[in-house]
C-alpha positions in Angstrom: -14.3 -2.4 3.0 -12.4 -0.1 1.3 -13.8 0.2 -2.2 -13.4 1.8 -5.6 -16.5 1.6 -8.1 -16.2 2.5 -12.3 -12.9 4.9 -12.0 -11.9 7.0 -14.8 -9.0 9.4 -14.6 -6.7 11.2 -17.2 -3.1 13.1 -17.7 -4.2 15.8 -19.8 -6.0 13.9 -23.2 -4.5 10.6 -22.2 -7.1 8.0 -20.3 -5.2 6.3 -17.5 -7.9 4.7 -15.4 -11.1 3.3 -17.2 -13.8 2.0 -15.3 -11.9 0.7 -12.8 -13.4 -1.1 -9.9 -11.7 -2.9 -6.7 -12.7 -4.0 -3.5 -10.1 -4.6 -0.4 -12.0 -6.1 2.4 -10.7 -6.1 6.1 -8.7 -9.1 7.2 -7.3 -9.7 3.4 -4.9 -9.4 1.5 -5.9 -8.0 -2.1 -2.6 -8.0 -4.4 -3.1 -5.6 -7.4 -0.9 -7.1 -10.6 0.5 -5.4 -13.9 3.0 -4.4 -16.2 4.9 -1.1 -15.9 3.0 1.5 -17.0 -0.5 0.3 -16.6 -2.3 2.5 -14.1 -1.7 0.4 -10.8 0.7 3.5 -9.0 -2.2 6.0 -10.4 -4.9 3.8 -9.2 -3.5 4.4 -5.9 -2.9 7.8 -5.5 -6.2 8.3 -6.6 -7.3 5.8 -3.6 -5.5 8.3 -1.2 -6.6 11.1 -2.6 -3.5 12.6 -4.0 -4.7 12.7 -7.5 -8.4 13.3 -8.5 -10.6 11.3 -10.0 -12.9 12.5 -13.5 -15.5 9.6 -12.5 -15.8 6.8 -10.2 -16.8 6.5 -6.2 -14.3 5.7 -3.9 -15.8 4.5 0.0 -14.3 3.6 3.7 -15.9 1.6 5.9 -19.3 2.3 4.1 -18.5 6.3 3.8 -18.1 8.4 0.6 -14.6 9.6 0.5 -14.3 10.5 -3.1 -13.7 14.3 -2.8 -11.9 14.1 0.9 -8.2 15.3 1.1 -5.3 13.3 1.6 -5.5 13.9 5.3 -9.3 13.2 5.9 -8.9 9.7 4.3 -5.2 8.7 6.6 -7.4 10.4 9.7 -10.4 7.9 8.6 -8.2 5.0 8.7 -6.4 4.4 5.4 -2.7 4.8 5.2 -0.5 4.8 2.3 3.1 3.3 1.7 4.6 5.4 -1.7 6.3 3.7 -4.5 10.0 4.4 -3.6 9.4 5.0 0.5 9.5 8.9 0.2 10.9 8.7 3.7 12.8 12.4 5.4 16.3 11.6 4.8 17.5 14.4 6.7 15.1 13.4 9.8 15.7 10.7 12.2 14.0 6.9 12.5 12.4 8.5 15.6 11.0 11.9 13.4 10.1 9.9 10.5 7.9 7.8 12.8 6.5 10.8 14.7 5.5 11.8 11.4 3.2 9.2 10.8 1.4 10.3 14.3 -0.3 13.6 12.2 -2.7 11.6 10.6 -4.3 10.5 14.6 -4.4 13.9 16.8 -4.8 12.2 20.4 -2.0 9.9 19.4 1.6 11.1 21.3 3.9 8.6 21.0 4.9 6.0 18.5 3.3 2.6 19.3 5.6 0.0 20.8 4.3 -2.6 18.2 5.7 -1.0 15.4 8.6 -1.8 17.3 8.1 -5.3 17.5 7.4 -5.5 14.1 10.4 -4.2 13.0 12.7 -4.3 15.6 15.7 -3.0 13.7 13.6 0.4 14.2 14.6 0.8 17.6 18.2 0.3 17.4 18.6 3.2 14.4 15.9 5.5 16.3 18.2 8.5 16.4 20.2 7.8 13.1 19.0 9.8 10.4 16.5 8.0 7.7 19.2 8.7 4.5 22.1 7.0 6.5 19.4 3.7 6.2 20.0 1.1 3.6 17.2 0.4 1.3 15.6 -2.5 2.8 15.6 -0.5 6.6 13.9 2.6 4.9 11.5 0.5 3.6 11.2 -0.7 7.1 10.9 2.9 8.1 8.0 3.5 5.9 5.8 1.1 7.0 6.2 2.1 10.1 5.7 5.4 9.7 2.8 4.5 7.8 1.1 2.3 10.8 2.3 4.7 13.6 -1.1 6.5 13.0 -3.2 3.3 13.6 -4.7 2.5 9.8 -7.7 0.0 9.3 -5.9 -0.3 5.6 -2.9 0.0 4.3 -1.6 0.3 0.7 1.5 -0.7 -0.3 3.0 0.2 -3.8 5.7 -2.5 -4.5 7.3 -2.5 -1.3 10.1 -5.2 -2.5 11.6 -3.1 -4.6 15.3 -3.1 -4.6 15.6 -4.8 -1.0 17.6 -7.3 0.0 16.0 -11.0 0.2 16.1 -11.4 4.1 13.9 -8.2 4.3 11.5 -9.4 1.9 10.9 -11.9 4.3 10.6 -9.6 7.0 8.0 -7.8 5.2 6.0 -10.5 4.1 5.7 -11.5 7.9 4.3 -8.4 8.5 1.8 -7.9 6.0 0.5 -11.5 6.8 0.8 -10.3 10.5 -1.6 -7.5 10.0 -3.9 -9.2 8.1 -4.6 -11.8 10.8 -5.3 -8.7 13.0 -7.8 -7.6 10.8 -6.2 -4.8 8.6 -7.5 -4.7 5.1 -4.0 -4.5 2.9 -4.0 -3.7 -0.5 -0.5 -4.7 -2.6 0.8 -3.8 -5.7 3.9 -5.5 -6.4 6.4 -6.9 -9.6 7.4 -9.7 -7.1 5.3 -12.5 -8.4 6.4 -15.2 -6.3 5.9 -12.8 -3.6 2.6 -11.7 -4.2 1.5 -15.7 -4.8 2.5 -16.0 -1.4 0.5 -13.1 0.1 -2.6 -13.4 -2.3 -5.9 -13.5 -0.3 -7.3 -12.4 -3.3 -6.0 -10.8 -6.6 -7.2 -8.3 -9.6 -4.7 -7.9 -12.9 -4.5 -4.4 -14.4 -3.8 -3.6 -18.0 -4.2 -0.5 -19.9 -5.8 0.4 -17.4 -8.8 -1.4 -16.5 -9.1 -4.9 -14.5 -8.6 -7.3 -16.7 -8.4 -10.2 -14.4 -9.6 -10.9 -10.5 -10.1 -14.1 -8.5 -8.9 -16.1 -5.3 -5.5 -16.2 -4.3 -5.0 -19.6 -4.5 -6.1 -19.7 -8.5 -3.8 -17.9 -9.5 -1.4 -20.1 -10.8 -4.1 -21.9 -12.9 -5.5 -18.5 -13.7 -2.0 -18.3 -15.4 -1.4 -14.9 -13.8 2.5 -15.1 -14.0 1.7 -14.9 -18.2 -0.3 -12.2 -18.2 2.2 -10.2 -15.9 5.8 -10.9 -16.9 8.0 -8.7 -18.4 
């Protein structure tokens, strides 16, 4: 389980996160819902460990990760898929990917099943990453992201500005990963998307959880409502 428990963080005298708490069990698919602006891309950096947190516990598989780096947590089994890919656009598919490998020391090579994933991987491995379009550096990210071998994964709205047919593609994957047993937690606009995906679901605003439940209430939870724009 990779869980968060009463968070509380701030930008300067602002409160972003208050009291928030979320759990993302393995095998599931957790989608995290909001508005712009309400604390869901915060919420997850603090997850990784790229921002800190004033209060709260944050665990892994049962541990206490709340003051680990960045780098502890990925080598523990949590990877991270940034708002906006953050790929090296002056590296190549193949260096991006070998990338990923820093987070798992004994690993040497990128595993072939990233591959079959994403096929269109292996065909671009020695173009560089900004020559991609948008929907194959998404690609690219993920990858990159599961080349280290992650019992969770995080996605921050990985639809974003990608062409339909790769939404699908994506969508496979995440459901694909899930079956396998990787806990995935998703925080997309896409509602139709995320209805799709939902194992189970929590609804942020102003930053706290305003909302949570089973993915298959949430149309009669009237979820779309709460989170349109």
């Amino acid at each position: 389980m990779l869980k968060a428990e009463t968070l509380d963080q701030y930008y300067g005298g602002s409160q972003i996160l208050r009291g928030v708490s979320l759990d993302v069990p393995p095998g599931k698919v957790t989608v995290l819902l909001g508005r712009n602006g309400v604390g869901k891309t915060t919420l997850l950096k603090c997850l990784m460990g790229a921002l800190p947190v004033k209060a709260g516990r944050m665990s892994l598989s049962g541990e206490d990760v709340t003051r680990l780096k960045p780098h502890q947590r990925a080598r523990r089994g949590l990877g991270y898929v940034p708002q906006g890919r953050d790929i090296f656009g002056r590296l190549t598919v193949r260096e991006n990917l070998l990338m990923g490998l820093a987070a798992n020391p004994k690993a040497k090579t990128v595993p072939d099943d990233i591959f079959e994933l994403f096929p269109v991987l292996k065909t671009m491995l020695h173009r560089r990453g900004g020559d991609l379009s948008g929907g194959q550096q998404q690609q690219l990210a993920i990858g990159r992201a599961l080349a280290a071998g992650p019992k969770y994964l995080i996605l921050d709205e990985p639809t974003e500005g990608i062409q339909p047919s790769i939404i699908k593609d994506i969508g496979r994957v995440i459901t694909l990963l899930a079956e396998r047993g990787m806990g995935i937690l998703l925080v997309e606009q896409y509602y139709d998307f995320a209805e799709e995906l939902a194992d189970f679901y929590a609804v942020m605003q102003r930053g706290e959880i305003i909302r949570s439940g089973t993915g298959e209430t949430l149309p009669t939870d009237g979820v779309r409502q709460m989170v349109a724009i």
